[in-house]
C-alpha positions as CSV (number, residue, x, y, z in Angstrom):
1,X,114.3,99.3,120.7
2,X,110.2,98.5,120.8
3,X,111.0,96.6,124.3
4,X,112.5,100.4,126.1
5,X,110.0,102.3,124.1
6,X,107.0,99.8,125.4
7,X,108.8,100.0,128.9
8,X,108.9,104.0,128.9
9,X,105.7,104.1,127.3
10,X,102.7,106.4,129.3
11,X,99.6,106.0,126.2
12,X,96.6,108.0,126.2
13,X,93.7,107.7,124.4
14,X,95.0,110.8,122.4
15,X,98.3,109.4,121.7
16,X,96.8,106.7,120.5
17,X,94.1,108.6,117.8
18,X,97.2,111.3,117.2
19,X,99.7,108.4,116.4
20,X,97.7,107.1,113.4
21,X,98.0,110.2,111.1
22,X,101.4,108.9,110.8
23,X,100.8,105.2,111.2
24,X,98.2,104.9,108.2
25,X,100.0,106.9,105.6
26,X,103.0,105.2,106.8
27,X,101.6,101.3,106.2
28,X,100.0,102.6,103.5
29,X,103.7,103.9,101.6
30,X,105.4,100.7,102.5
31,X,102.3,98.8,100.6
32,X,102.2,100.8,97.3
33,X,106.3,100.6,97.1
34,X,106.1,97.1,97.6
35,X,103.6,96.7,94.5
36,X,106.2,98.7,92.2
37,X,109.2,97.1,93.8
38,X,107.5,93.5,93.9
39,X,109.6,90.7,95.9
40,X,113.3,91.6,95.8
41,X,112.6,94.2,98.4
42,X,111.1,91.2,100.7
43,X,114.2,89.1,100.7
44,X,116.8,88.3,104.0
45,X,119.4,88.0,101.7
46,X,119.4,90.9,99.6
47,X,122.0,90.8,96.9
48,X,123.2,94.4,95.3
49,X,120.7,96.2,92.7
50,X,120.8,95.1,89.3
51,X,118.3,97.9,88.2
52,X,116.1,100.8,89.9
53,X,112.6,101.3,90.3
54,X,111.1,104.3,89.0
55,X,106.8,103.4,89.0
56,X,104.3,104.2,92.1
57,X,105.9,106.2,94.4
58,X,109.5,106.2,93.2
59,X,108.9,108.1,90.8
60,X,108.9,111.1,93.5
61,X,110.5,109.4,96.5
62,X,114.1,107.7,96.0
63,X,113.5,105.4,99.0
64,X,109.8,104.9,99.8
65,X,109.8,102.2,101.8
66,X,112.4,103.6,104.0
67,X,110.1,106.9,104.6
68,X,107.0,104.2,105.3
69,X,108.9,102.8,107.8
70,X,110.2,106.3,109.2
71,X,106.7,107.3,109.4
72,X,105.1,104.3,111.2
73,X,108.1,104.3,114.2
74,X,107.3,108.0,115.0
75,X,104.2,107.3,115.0
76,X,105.1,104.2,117.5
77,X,106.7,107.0,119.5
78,X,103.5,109.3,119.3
79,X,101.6,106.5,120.5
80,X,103.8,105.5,123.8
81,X,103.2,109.0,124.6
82,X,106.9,109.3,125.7
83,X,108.4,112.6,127.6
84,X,109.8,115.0,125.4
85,X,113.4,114.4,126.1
86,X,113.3,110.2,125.3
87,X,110.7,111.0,122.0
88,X,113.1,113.2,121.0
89,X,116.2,111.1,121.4
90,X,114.0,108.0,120.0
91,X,113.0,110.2,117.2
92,X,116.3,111.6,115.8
93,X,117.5,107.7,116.3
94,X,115.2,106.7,113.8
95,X,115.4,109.4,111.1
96,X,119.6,108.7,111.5
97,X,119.4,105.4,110.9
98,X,116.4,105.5,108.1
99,X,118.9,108.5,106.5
100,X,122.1,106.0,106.9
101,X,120.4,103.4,104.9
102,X,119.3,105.3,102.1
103,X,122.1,107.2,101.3
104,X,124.1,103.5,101.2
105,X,121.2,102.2,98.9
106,X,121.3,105.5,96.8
107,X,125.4,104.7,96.0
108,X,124.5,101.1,94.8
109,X,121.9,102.4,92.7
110,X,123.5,105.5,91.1
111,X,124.4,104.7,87.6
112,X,121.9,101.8,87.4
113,X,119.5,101.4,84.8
114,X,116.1,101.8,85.1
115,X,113.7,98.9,85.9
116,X,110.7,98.5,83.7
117,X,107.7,99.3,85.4
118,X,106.3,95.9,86.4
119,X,103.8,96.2,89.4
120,X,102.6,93.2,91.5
121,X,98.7,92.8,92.7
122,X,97.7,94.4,95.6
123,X,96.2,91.4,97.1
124,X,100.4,89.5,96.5
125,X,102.1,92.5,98.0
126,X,99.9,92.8,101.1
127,X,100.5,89.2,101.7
128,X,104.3,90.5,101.9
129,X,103.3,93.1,104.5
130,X,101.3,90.4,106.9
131,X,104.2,90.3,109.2
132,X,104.3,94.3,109.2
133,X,100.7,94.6,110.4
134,X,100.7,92.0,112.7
135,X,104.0,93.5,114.6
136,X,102.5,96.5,114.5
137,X,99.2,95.4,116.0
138,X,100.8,93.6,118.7
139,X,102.4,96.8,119.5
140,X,99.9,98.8,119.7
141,X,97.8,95.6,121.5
142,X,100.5,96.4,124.6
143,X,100.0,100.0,124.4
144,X,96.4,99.5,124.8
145,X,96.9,97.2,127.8
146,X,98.6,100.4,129.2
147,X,95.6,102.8,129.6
């Protein structure tokens, strides 16, 4: 999906600056989840929920990581500087999909009991997110090469 965004993609400077109101909250969701929800949420092979998170920012949103990640590919889309018509088909793709996954997580968690809060260092959960930053940086790296 990045490769037809990045080949549709018509940045501007003000794209660019716009995009990272979303972008920055965005990164900055995914890493404070990550601290409450500590390394099960970093796995390839997730197994089903034995408990659910209910510190940081579960406490008000059921799936943060899922809105962090929502946030940072619109503003992906904000930044391509995309015609109406594609942002708007791109857009609606990811808030389906983001709203697909949490309603499946939300019925394995239903029921569950709640997880004692148990947060992980800053400095260990950003070390989970290096991957994150780095895509992200590369992306943004080929938009730049577009002005």
């Amino acid at each position: 999906m990045a490769a037809l965004v990045l080949g549709l993609a018509r940045p501007t400077p003000a794209t660019l600056a716009a995009s990272l109101g979303l972008l920055v909250p965005g990164l900055a969701l995914r890493l404070w989840a990550f601290t409450h929800l500590g390394g099960r949420g970093r796995t390839r092979d997730p197994g089903p929920p034995i408990d659910r998170v209910s510190s940081g920012p579960y406490r008000w949103v059921g799936h943060p990581i899922y809105l962090g990640n929502a946030s940072m590919a619109l503003a992906m889309l904000v930044a391509a500087g995309l015609s109406a018509l594609a942002g708007l088909g791109y857009g609606l793709f990811v808030v389906g999909f983001y709203a697909v996954l949490a309603m499946r997580e939300q019925l394995q968690i239903t029921g569950l009991k709640t997880a004692p809060a148990q947060a992980v260092p800053w400095a260990q959960a950003a070390s989970w997110e290096r991957s994150t930053w780095a895509t992200t940086a590369l992306y943004y790296g080929l938009l730049l090469l577009q002005l």
